[in-house]
N, C-alpha and C positions, 0 to 999 in steps of 0.2 A: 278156381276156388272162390265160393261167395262167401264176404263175411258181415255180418250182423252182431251188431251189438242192440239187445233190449234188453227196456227197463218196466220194472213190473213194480209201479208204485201203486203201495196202498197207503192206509189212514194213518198206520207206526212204523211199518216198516218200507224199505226199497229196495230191490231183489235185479241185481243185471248180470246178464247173462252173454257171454261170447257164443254164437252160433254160427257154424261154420259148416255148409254144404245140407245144411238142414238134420245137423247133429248138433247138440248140447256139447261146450268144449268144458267151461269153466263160467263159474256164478260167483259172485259174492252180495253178502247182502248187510245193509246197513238200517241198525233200531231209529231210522230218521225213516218220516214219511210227512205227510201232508197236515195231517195235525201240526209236528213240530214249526211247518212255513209259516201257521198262524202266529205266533212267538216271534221268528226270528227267518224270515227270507231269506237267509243267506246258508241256514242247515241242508238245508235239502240238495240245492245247487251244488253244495260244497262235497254233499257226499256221492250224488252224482257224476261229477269231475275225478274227486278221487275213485270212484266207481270203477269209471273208463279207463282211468291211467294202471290204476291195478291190472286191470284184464290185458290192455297192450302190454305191460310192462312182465307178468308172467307168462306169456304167450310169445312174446318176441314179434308182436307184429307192430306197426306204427298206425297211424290214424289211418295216410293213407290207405291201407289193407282192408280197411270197413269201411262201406260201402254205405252201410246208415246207423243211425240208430231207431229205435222199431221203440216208443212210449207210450204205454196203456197207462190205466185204473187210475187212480185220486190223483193223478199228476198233471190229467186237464181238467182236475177241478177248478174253484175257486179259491181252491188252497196250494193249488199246486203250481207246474210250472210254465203252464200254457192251458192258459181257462180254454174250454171248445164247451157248445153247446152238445146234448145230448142227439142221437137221431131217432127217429120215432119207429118202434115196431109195427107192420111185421119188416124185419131187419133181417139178413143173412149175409154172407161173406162178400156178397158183391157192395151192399152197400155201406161197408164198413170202408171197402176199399176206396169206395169212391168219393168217400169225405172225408177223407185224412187229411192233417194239414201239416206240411213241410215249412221250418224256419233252422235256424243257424241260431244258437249261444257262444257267440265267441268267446264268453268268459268261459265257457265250460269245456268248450272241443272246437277244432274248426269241422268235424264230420257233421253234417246235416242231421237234424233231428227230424223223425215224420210221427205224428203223434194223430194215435187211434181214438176215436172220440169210444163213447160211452151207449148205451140204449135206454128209452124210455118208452114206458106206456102212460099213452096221452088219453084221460080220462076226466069227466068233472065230480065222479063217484072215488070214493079216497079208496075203498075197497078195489078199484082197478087201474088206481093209476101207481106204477113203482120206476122205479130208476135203477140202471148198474153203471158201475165203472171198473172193468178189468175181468167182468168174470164174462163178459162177451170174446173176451181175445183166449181165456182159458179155456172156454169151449171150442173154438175152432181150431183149436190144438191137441183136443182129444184123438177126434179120429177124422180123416178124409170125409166120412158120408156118415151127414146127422139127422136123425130122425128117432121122436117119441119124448120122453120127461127125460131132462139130467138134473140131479142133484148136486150142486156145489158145495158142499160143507166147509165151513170157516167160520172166522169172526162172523160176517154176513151170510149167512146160507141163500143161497139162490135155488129154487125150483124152477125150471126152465122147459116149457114146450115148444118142440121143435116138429115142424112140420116136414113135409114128404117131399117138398124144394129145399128142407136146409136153413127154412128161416125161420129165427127165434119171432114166435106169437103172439106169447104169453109167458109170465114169469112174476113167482112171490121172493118176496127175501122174509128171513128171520134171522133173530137176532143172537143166533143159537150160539156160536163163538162167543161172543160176547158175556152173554148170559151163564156161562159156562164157568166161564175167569170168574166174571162178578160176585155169582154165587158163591163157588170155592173157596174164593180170597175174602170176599169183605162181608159175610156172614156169618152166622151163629156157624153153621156147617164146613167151617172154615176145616176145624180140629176132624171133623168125620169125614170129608172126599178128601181122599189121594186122588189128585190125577196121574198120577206119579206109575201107577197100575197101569200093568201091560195088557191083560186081558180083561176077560168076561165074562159074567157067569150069564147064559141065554136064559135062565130061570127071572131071574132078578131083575135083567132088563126087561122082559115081558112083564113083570111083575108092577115095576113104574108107571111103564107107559098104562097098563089097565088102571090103575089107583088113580093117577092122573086124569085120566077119561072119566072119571065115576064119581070123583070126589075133588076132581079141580085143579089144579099145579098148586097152587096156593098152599092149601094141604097135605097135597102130596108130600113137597119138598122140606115140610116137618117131620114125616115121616118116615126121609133119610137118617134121621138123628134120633127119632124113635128108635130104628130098625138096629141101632148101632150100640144104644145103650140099655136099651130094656129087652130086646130079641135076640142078642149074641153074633147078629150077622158081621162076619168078618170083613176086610176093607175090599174085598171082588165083590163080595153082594148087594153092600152099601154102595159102591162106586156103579153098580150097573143098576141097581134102582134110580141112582139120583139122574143118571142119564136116559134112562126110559122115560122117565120123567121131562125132563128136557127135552126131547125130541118129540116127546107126543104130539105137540099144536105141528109139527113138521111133518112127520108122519100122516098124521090126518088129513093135512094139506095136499100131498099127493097121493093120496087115496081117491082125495075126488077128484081127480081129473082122468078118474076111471083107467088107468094105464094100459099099456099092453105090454112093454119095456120100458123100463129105469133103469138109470146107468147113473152107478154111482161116484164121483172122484172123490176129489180134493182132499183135505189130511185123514190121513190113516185113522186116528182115537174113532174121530167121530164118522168116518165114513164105516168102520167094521159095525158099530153098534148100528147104524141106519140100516147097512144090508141085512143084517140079524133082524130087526125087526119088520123088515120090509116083504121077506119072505117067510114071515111069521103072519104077515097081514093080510097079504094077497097071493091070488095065484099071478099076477105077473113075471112076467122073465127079469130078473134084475141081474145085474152085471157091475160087477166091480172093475175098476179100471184101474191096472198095476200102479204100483206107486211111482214105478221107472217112467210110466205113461205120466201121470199128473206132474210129477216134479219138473218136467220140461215142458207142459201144457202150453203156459204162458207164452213163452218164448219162442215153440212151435207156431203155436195161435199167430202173432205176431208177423212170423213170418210169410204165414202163409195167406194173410190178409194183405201183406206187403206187394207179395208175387203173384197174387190172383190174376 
């Protein structure tokens, strides 16, 4: 039995997971991420350690038993726990593997830490140059054999073209997670989005994303709060407007890259409204990717970047 311990840092949070024989055993995740290191160097470390000792500790195994630890996304940033520079696309699993870099934290574990660098497109046009850290280990823990656009949905949304060897190309990020909270919380529209809503109304999301197209985000996203107080639209319709809204500059985005399959993961909210309007847009084949599949993306990815 092989054991693996990774860790899936991002910018607020850090997510480690026991993997054992290329199964998901047990995760925990801690609201410290790579922002907090800025502040205070010793959070992140600290929740990392406790990370580890949690997973031995409910698991019954000892350091020993793990074989490594497997560390992506903001954690070899410069915020994180071991800066590494980015490697340049086009990128695929081989060259992920082959510049990993292996150190020891003895304050943190005596098991070996191997830490997955990041991807970037190297460009002197700003329009094509972008950067990732961690959503390259989420994709190669989607499926075995990669090929055409994936969509990553999160804080960072990532648009991802993968070519017919398996190597990431090309890739946008948006700031769609983000923008999501922002709006929500620290706006006029605060009182009008529930994120708190389970579903969708497919009317209303088409409805955004058009008004958006036609008349701007800008305006649109007034228009949530129109729709809420002068039109009667209840919190499903408001809530799928304001997200067709949001997703349009995303949507659009992979529209032109002329698809032929898209494959969508990452969280549930915003991965169902992307599929909804993705097969409202185009004849593409789009494909949702189980939530049982992404939630262990990361950690899969990981490994299998480890073992290549």
């Amino acid at each position: 039995m092989t054991n693996y311990i990774t860790v899936d840092g991002g910018t607020t949070n850090t997510r480690l997971t026991l993997v054992s024989d290329g199964r998901c055993i047990d995760t925990v995740r801690y609201n410290v991420g790579a922002r907090a290191n800025a502040d205070d160097s010793t959070l992140l470390k600290n929740a990392v350690k406790e990370g580890i000792s949690t997973l031995l500790g409910r698991n019954n195994l000892t350091e020993s038993d793990i074989k490594k630890v497997l560390a992506s996304g903001m954690i070899t940033s410069e915020l994180g726990l071991c800066k590494l520079d980015h490697i340049v696309a086009p990128a695929g699993i081989k060259e992920l593997h082959d510049t990993m870099h292996e150190t020891v934290f003895p304050d943190i574990s005596a098991i070996p830490f191997v830490f997955i660098r990041g991807v970037k497109l190297k460009a002197n046009r700003l329009e094509a140059a972008d950067m990732m850290r961690g959503e390259e280990t989420e994709l190669f823990g989607l499926y075995d054999t990669l090929n055409g656009v994936y969509i990553l949905p999160g804080s960072h949304s990532k648009i991802i073209e993968v070519d017919e060897n398996g190597k990431i190309t090309g890739f946008k990020t948006e700031l769609t997670g983000e923008m999501i909270a922002a709006l929500s919380q620290n706006t006029v529209l605060k009182s009008t989005v529930d994120l708190s809503v389970e579903k969708y109304s497919e009317e209303y999301l088409l409805k955004g994303y058009r008004y958006s197209n036609e008349f701007g985000i800008n305006e649109a996203l007034f228009k949530v709060r129109v729709l809420s107080n002068l039109m009667g639209a209840d919190k499903v319709q408001t809530y799928s407007f304001f997200m067709g809204v949001v997703l349009s500059a995303e949507i659009n985005t992979v529209l032109k890259t002329n698809p032929k399959t898209v494959t969508v993961g990452g969280k549930k909210q915003i991965k169902e409204a992307t599929v909804a309007l993705l097969k409202a847009t185009t004849d593409a084949e789009i494909i949702s990717v189980p939530d049982s599949v992404v939630d262990c993306s990361s950690a899969l990815g990981a490994v299998r970047i480890f073992e290549f």
